[in-house]
C-alpha positions in Angstrom: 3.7 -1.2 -0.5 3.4 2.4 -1.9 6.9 4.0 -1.1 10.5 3.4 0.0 12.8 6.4 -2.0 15.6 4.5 -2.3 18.2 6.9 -4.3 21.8 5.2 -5.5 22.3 8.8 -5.6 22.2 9.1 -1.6 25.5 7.0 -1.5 27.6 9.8 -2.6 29.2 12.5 -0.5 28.7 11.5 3.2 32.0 10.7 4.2 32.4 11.0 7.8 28.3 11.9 8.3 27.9 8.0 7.7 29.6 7.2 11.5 27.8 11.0 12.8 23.9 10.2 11.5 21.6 7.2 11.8 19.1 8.5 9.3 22.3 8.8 6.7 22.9 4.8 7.9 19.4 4.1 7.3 19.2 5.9 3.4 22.6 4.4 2.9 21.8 1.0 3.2 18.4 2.1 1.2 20.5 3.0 -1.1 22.8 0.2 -1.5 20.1 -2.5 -1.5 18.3 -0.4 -4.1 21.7 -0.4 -6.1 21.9 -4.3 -6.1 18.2 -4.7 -6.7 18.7 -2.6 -10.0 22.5 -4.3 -10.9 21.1 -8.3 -10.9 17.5 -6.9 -13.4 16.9 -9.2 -15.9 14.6 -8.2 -18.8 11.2 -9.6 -18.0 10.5 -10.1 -21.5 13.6 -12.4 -21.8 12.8 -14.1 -18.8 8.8 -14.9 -20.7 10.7 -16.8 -22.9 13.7 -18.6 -20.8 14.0 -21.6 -21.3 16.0 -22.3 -18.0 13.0 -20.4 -16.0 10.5 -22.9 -14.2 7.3 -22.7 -16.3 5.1 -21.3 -13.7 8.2 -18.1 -14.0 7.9 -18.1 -17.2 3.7 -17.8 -17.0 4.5 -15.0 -14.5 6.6 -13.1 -16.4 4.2 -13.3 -19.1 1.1 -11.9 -17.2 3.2 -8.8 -15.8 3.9 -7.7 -20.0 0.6 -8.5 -20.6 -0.8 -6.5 -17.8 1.6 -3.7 -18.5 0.7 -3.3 -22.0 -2.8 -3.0 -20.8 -2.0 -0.1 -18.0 -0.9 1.6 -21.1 -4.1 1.2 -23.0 -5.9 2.8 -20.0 -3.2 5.9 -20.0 -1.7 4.9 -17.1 1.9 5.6 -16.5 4.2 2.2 -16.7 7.0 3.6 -17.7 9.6 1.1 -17.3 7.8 -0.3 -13.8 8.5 -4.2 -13.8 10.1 -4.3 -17.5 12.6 -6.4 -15.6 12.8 -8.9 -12.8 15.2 -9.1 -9.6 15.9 -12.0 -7.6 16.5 -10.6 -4.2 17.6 -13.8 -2.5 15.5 -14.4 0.2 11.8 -14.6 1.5 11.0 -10.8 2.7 12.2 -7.6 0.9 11.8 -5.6 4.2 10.1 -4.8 6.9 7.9 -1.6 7.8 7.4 -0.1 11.1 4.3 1.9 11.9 4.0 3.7 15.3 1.2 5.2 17.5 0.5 6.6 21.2 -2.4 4.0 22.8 -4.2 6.9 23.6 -4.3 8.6 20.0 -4.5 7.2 16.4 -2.1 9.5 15.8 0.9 8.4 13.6 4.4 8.8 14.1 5.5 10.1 10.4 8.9 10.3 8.5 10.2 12.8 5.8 11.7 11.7 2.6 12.4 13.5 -0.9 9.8 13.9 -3.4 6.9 12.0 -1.2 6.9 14.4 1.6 6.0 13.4 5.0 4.6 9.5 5.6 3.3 7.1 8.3 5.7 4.5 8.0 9.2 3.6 7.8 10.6 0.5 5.4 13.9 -1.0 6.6 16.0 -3.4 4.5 17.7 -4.0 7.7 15.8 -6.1 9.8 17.9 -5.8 12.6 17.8 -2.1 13.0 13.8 -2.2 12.3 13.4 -4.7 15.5 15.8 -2.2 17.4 13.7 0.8 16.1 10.2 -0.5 16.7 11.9 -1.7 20.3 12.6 1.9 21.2 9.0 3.2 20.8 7.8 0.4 22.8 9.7 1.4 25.5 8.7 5.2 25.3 5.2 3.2 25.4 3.8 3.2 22.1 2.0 1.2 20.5 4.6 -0.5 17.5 3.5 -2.8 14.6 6.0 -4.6 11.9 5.3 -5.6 9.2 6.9 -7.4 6.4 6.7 -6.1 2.6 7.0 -7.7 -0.7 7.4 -4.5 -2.9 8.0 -1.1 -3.4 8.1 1.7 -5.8 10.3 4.6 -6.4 7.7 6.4 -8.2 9.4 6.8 -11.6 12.6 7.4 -10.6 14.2 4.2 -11.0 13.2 1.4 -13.4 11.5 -0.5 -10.8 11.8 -4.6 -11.5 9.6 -6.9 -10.5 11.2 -8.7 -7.0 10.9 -12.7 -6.8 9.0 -11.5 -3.0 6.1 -10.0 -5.0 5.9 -13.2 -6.8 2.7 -15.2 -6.4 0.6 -18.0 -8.2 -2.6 -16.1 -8.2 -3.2 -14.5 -11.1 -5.3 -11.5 -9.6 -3.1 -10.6 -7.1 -0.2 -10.3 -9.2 -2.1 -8.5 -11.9 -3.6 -6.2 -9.2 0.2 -5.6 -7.7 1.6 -4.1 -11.2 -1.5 -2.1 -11.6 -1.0 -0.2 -7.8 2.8 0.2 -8.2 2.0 1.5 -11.9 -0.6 3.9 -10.8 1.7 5.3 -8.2 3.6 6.2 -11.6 0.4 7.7 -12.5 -0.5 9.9 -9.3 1.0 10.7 -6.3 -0.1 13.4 -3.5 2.6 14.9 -1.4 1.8 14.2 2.2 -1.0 11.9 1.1 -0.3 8.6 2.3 -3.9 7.3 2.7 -5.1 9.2 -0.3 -2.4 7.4 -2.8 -2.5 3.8 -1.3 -6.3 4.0 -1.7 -6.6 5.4 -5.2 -4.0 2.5 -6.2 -5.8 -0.1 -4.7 -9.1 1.7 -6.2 -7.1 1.8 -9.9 -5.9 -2.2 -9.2 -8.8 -4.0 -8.7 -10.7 -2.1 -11.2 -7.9 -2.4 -13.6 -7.4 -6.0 -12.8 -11.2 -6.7 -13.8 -11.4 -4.8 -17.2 -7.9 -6.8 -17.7 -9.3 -10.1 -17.2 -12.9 -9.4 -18.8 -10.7 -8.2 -21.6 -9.2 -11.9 -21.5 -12.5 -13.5 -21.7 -11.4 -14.9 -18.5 -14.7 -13.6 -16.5 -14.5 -16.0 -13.6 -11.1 -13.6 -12.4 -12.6 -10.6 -13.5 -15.9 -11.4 -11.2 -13.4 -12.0 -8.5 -11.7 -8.4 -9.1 -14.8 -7.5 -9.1 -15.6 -8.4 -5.3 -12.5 -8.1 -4.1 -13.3 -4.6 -4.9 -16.6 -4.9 -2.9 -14.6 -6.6 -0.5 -12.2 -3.4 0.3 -14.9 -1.4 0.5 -16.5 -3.5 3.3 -13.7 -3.6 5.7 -13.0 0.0 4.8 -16.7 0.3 6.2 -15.5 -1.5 9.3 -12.8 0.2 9.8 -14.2 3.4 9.8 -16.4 2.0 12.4 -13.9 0.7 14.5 -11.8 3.3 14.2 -15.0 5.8 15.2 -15.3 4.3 18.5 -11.4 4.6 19.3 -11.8 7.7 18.8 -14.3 8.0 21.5 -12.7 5.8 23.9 -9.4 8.6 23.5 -11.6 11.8 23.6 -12.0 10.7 27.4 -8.4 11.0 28.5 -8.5 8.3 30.6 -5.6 6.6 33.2 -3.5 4.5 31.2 -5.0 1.5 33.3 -8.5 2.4 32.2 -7.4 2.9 29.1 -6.1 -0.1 28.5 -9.1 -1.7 29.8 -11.7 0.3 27.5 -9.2 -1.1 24.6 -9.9 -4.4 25.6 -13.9 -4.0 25.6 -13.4 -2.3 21.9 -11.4 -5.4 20.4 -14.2 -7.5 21.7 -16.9 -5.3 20.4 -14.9 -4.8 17.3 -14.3 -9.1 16.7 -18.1 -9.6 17.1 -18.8 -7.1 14.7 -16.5 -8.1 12.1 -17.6 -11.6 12.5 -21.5 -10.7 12.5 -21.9 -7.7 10.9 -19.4 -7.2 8.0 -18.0 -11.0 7.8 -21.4 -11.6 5.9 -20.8 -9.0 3.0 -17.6 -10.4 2.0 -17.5 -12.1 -1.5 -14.2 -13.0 -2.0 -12.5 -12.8 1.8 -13.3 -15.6 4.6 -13.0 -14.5 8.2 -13.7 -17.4 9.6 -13.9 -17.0 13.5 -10.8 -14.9 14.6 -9.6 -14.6 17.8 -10.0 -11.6 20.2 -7.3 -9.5 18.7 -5.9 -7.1 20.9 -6.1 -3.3 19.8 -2.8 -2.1 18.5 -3.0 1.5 16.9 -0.2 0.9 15.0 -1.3 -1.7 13.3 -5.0 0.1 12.7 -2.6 3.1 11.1 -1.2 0.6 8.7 -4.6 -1.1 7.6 -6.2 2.6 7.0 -3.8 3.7 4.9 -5.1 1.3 2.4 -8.8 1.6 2.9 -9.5 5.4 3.2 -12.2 7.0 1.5 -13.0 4.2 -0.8 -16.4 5.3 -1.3 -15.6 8.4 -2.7 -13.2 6.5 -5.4 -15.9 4.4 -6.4 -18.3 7.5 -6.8 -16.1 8.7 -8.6 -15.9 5.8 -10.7 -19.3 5.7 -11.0 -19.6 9.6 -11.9 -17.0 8.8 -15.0 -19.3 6.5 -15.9 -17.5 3.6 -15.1 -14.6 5.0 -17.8 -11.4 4.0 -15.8 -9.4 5.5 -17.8 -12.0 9.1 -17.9 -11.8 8.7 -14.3 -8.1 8.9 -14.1 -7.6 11.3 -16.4 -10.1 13.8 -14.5 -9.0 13.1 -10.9 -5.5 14.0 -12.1 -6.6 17.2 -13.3 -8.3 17.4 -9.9 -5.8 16.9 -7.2 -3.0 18.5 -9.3 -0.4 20.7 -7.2 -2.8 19.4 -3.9 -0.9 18.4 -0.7 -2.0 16.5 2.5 -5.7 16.4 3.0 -6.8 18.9 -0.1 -6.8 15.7 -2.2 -9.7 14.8 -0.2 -11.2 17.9 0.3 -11.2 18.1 -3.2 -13.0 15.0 -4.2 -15.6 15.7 -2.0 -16.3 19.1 -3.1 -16.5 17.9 -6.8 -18.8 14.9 -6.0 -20.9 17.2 -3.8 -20.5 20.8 -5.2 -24.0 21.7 -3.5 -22.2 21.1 0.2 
């Protein structure tokens, strides 16, 4: 995932505040899981060559420096990102809980340090997640959880590599080091959707020019449509999302709410199945299940899939120079909060509007 600010720092000075405040709880034990992620690192570049690791570790360890030396070539900031590797000792790193009214796409948000407001909350403690997500349910929103594999701290710590990112497939793992590096790289305060989206934008394409660079062009076609792929479903989404938005305009009883939700996850399955399933290159839909419509949930998918065209014009505006690209959307969004980063991209894509 994009952020958890997770500050060792945040242990010190709270004192009795600690029994007083749940949010100091909740950066406390942030902050003490962060502490024994960082104290059990090992150097990634000794673990390439351990003998003692499993080979497939070893392979792993291998592709993250390799990938991280190519980041740099592009100009984007590694700095130490996944120069070491933590073994966290069990299946999920932690859980993150998105919330929304059912009548509103409308996110319940969170402040923290540095990153400004966000749409979601990461937990290390599972417990008080479930307990958390249970409370909004009751005031009658809608709740999704969702488990996470990583996380970055934007620079602030020397971020390892955690065994729950781990993953056999070569793309993904290349892809992962490339969004939490380019998080390194950019970061818009208040601009969740914005900087998920321009790191999955910079991973994919990264991840192809990596593997084409490797002569390896069979996983640099497949960056290649899983790009394609993001952009469909972002397409979809929009879509879906569109007619929500519609259905809520009407301010309807909660009962025929509920019931015009039901009608859009049916419209919405159908569609996905016979209108976008067919453009997907490297994703197979199969034939899901009515799925019912959680706005939550729909909150946590956007974030990753928001304005994608306008990354890819952009892209193709840099002349397909990744690294131009980069370089001039920096220059671009710089000092921009919240929605400007948008606004921004627009404007310089279409200066004549």
């Amino acid at each position: 995932m994009g952020l958890l600010i997770a500050a060792a720092a945040l242990l010190l000075g709270y004192g009795a505040a600690y029994v007083a405040s749940d949010d100091v709880r909740y950066l406390s034990r942030a902050g003490i899981e962060e502490t024994r992620i960082l104290t059990h690192r090992t150097p990634i570049n000794r673990l390439a060559r351990d003998p003692k690791a499993t080979p497939a570790l070893r392979a792993q360890a291998k592709l993250v420096l390799d990938v991280r030396a190519y980041a740099e070539r592009l100009g984007l900031a590694a700095n130490e990102t996944f120069t070491s590797y933590s073994d966290v000792g069990r299946d999920t790193l932690l859980l993150v809980l998105t919330a929304s009214p059912k009548t509103c796409i409308c996110p319940v948000t969170w402040r923290y340090p540095v990153a400004g407001r966000v749409p979601y909350k990461g937990f290390f403690n599972f417990e008080q997640a479930r307990q958390m997500a249970a409370e909004y349910a009751a005031r009658g929103l809608d709740v999704n959880l969702r488990p996470s594999a990583a996380f970055s701290t934007l620079g602030w710590f020397n971020d390892p590599l955690l065994s729950t990112a781990l993953t056999t497939d070569s793309l993904e793992l290349a892809a992962l080091v490339f969004h939490e590096i380019a998080h390194n790289t950019l970061w818009v305060k208040g601009a969740t959707d914005f900087n998920e989206s321009f790191a999955q934008w910079v991973a994919y394409r990264s991840a192809e020019q990596f593997f084409q660079s490797r002569h390896d062009a069979a996983t640099a076609q497949r960056a290649a449509g899983r790009w394609h792929d993001e952009q469909v479903l972002a397409d979809y989404y929009r879509v879906l999302l569109n007619k929500l938005d519609s259905l809520y305009a009407l301010q309807l009883s909660p009962a025929a709410n509920d019931s015009g939700r039901s009608v859009v996850a049916r419209w919405s399955r159908d569609t996905l199945v016979l209108g976008f399933g067919p453009a997907l290159r490297t994703y197979s839909i199969g034939t899901p299940s009515v799925r019912p419509i959680n706005n939550a949930a729909l909150i946590g998918v956007r974030l990753y899939r928001t304005n994608l065209d306008l990354f890819d014009a952009w892209d193709r505006n840099s002349g397909s120079d990744l690294s131009l690209a980069v370089h001039k959307l920096k220059a671009l969004v710089q000092d921009a909060e919240g929605p400007a980063a948008f606004d921004r991209m627009r404007t310089a894509l279409h200066p004549e509007h």
